[in-house]
C-alpha positions as CSV (number, residue, x, y, z in Angstrom):
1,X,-16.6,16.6,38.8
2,X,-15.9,13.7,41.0
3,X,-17.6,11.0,38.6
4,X,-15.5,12.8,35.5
5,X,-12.5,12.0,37.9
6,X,-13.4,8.8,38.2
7,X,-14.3,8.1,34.4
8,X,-10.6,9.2,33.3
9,X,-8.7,7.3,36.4
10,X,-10.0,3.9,35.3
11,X,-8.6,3.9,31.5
12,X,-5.5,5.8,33.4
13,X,-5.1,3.2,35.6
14,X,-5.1,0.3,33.0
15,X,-2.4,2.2,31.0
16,X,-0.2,2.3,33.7
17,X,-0.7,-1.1,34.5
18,X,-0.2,-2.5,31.0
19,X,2.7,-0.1,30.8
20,X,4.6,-1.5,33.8
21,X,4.3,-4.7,32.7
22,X,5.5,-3.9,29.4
23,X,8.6,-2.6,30.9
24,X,9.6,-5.4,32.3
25,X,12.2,-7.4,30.0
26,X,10.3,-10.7,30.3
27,X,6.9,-9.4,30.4
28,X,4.3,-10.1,27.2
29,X,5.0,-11.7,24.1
30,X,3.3,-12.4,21.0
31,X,-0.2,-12.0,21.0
32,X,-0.6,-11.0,24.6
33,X,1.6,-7.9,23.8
34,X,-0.1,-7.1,20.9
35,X,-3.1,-7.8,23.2
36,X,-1.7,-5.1,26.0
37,X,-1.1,-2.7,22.8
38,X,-4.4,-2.7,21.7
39,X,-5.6,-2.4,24.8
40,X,-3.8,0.6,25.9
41,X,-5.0,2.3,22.5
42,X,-8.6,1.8,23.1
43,X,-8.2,3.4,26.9
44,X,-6.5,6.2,25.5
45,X,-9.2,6.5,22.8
46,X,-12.0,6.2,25.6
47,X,-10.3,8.9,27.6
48,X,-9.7,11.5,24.6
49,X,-13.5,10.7,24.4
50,X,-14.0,11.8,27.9
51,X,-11.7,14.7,27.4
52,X,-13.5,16.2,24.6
53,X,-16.9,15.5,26.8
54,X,-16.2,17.5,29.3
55,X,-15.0,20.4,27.1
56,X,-18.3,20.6,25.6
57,X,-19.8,20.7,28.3
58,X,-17.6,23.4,30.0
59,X,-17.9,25.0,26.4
60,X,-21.8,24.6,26.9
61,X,-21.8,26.0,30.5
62,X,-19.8,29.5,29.9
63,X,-22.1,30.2,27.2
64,X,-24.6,32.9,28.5
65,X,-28.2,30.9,27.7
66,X,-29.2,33.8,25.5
67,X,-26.9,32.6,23.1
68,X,-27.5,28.9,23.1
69,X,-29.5,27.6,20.0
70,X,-32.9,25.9,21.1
């Protein structure tokens, strides 16, 4: 649990970032906003990824092993 923690604070963490900076009225411009944009997008896409990991695997784990396919 604490690595899963870990995976989703880092992609968290460069969101934030990126989003602080972009509230500042002088901030990016150009290509390093679109830059910041992008990048925010793919750390949201890596932590849906995460996301949907983990609720396999919780999915996987409350499935009595009877009914798991081999």
């Amino acid at each position: 649990m604490a690595d899963a923690s870990h995976e989703l604070r880092t992609p968290l963490t460069v969101i934030k970032g990126y989003l602080e900076l972009l509230g500042r009225p002088d901030a990016l411009q150009g290509v390093q906003h679109d830059r910041a944009l992008e990048r925010m997008r793919a750390e949201s896409e890596r932590m849906e990824a995460l996301i949907n990991d983990l609720l396999f695997l919780a999915e996987i784990g409350s499935t009595p092993p009877e009914d798991r396919a081999i």
